[in-house]
C-alpha angles and dihedrals in degrees: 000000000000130000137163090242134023119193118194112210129011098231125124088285091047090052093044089053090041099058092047098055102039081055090056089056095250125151102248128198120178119206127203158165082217097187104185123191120270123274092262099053080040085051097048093037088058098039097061089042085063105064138029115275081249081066103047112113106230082237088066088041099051091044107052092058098030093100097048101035081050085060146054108293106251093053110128120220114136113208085000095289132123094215088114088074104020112138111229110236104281102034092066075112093058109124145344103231089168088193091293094125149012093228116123123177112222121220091191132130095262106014127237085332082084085073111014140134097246094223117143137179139145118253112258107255087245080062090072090065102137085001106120093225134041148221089271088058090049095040100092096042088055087064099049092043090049099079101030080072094036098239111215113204155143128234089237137128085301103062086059097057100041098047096166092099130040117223101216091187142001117270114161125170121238098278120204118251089250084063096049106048088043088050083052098051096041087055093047080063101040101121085051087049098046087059092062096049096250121142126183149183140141121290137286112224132174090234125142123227110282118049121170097212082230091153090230086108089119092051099044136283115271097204098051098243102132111084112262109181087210099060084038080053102046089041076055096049090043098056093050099245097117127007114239128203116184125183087061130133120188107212092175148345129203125192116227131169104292100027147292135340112194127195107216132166094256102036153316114292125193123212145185090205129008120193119192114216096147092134128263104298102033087048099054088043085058112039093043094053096043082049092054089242092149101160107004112128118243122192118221113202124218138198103231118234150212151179119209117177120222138187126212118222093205125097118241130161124265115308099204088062102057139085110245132131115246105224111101120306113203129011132214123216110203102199096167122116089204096070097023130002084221129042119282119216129209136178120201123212126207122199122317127148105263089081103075088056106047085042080055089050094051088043088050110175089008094057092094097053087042093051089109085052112044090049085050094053091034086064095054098045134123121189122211120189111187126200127205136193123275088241091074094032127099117238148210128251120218137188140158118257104183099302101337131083120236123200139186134186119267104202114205111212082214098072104073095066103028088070083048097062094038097049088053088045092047090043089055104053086042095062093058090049097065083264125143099194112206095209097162068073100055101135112202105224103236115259099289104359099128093053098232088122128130148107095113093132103024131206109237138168096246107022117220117194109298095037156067159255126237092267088061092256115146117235105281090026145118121154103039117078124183117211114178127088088288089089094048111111097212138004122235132203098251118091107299103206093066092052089041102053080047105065085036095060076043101060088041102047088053099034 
């Protein structure tokens, strides 16, 4: 089968690519794995979209969140299914993670969008440092990018400080009451806050008009609201602007003169113009098979992570009762070289029902005799995830072995002490908030657990072997462009899919 374009994957890069090139006239064919979840999540997905929360059986609720909330917190299974992170039959060799690492490549219809966060913000334009572009190159894709995913903000502190993208109009979701009153306080101390480099406003999530604020935001939204690249891309298919073929797996490509040939599972395609966005891992895999780089060492990059409880020291009422979403509700912005040279990210969570659990876990035999007061401190907890940039992270080293990829660990001696400077800074700012934090609990995210992970195959300004240009073209290409996180050169601590769909609607707007 020939087409003008080819884009392996449908995840956020792939729809990104794929709206820039059908605007531009092109012939686009989207290949895929295109794992999708089992009849019975499909069933209960489409069941509570139905019908108003008010209308849900307890049997419908209990079961969309038992496997996560079973589990430790951060576990992804959308409607209780593991389609996210299925492997398609063939790629059970994959890879030998070996326990090095919590990231996982999804060969799902939609990509990790199908359980992600739905955070999104531009990088800070002190985030492009090495990089070969900048936030003016990346500006205006920001803006056409913005309401493809339905990008729900408020004109606040942070739209000062993140200026890649303009908010035309407010659009905040329902916050909790914990969020609010912490977003009030927080602005009461602004001028405090602004000493210590800390800027803050609500969230900014990829969330359609509508929510419920049904708190079933972790296990999947049952009325399809967060943005999810493989329904954007099958609205897309169905309405004849690209053509779509799941239940594909690329095992190679070659250029040749006039294009592309591409070795799938199902068949040989032919291509003008292919252009990888497959995910991290996947990608690697590919292009450093189809390069002949068995063996050569690639470094993905990753954006260190944390938990810190906290416990407010205000009075609200019950958190369980109200209606609220459950993404993260505020963000905090660290712009301060004494604790990091880059800026340094963090979401906070209010209550939802997956803290009592994982509290029970840490209390182990005694949770039973601690149940009163677990619920009680559940109810009173905030929740901060800090980022940090890729520079102070440690990373993940990958190679080819035959047709699996092998990682180890790459320690960064930096770590160590960047957390602690953050976490006093975080602390800090906390305490003038309202906020006890609790940080003997501090809880280190595991390397690349949090996804925002790339820069295995690196846009630079003069390529050497094992990278790119800044068209995403690995060295001695021209026609194969790879558009995911894999071409960032580093990777900095702010919400990684919105950058990510954006140099992706770049590459492919200019190539």
């Amino acid at each position: 089968m020939k087409a003008q374009d080819i884009i392996i994957g449908s995840g956020p890069s792939g729809l990104a690519t794929a709206h820039a090139r059908v605007a531009q006239g092109r012939d686009v064919l989207v290949l895929d794995a295109g794992v999708e979840m089992e009849a019975d999540a499909r069933d209960l997905r489409n069941r509570m979209g139905s019908v108003e929360p008010a209308g849900w059986p307890g049997s419908d609720r209990d079961a969309i969140g038992a496997v996560r909330r079973s589990e430790k917190s951060d576990s992804i299974r959308p409607f209780g299914s593991d389609f996210l992170f299925r492997l398609p039959p063939g790629l059970e060799n994959f890879a030998d993670n070996g326990g090095v690492h919590g990231l996982k490549p999804s060969f799902a219809r939609g990509g990790l969008s199908n359980g992600w966060g739905a955070s999104v913000l531009p990088y800070h334009r002190q985030d492009f440092e090495g990089w070969p572009i900048g936030l003016a190159d990346l500006a205006p894709h920001y803006q056409a990018i913005a309401p493809l995913v339905g990008m729900a903000a408020a004109r606040d502190g942070l739209a000062d400080f993140y200026t890649g993208v303009t908010i035309g109009e407010d659009r905040p979701l329902p916050q909790s009451a914990q969020a609010r009153e912490l977003l009030a306080r927080m602005e009461a101390k602004r001028g405090r806050l602004s000493d210590m480099g800390v800027h803050f406003g609500a969230s900014r999530q990829a969330i359609a008009p509508g929510c419920r604020a049904c708190a079933m935001c972790l296990y999947g939204c049952p009325y399809g609201l967060i943005f999810n690249a493989g329904d954007a891309v099958e609205k897309m298919a169905a309405a004849g602007t690209l053509r779509y073929q799941g239940g594909v797996i690329v095992q190679g490509f070659a250029e040749h003169g006039g294009g592309v040939t591409l070795a799938t599972s199902t068949g040989t395609f032919e291509a003008e113009r292919l252009f990888i966005a497959a995910g991290v891992l996947p990608t690697t895999r590919l292009v450093l098979s189809a390069l002949g780089l068995v063996g050569h060492e690639v470094v993905i990059q990753d954006s260190q992570h944390f938990y810190l409880p906290m416990l407010h020291r205000w009075s609200t009422p019950d958190p369980a009762q109200e209606p609220r979403h459950t993404l993260a509700q505020a963000f905090w912005a660290i712009d301060a070289p004494e604790v990091e040279r880059h800026v340094v990210h963090a979401q906070l969570y209010t209550y939802n029902d997956t803290y009592a659990p994982d509290m029970a876990q840490r209390f182990g035999p005694f949770a039973g005799v601690a149940k009163p007061l677990i619920e009680a401190l559940s109810r009173r907890l905030i929740v901060a995830q800090p980022f940090l940039h890729s520079s102070v992270s440690p990373a993940i080293g990958a190679r080819l072995v035959g047709e699996r990829l092998i990682y180890h660990r790459i320690e960064n001696p930096r770590t160590g002490e960047a957390i602690a400077r953050v976490r006093r800074r975080i602390a800090k700012a906390a305490w003038a908030a309202g906020l006890v934090p609790l940080t003997p609990l501090l809880r280190p995210g595991t390397l690349g657990s949090s996804f925002h992970c790339g820069g295995s195959l690196p846009m630079r300004e003069s390529p050497i072997k094992g990278e790119c240009d800044v068209l995403g073209r690995p060295k001695g290409l021209k026609r194969t462009h790879i558009v995911d996180a894999s071409v960032f050169p580093t990777i900095p601590a702010p919400t990684i899919t919105f950058s990510v769909m954006a140099n992706a609607h770049r590459i492919a707007s200019e190539a």
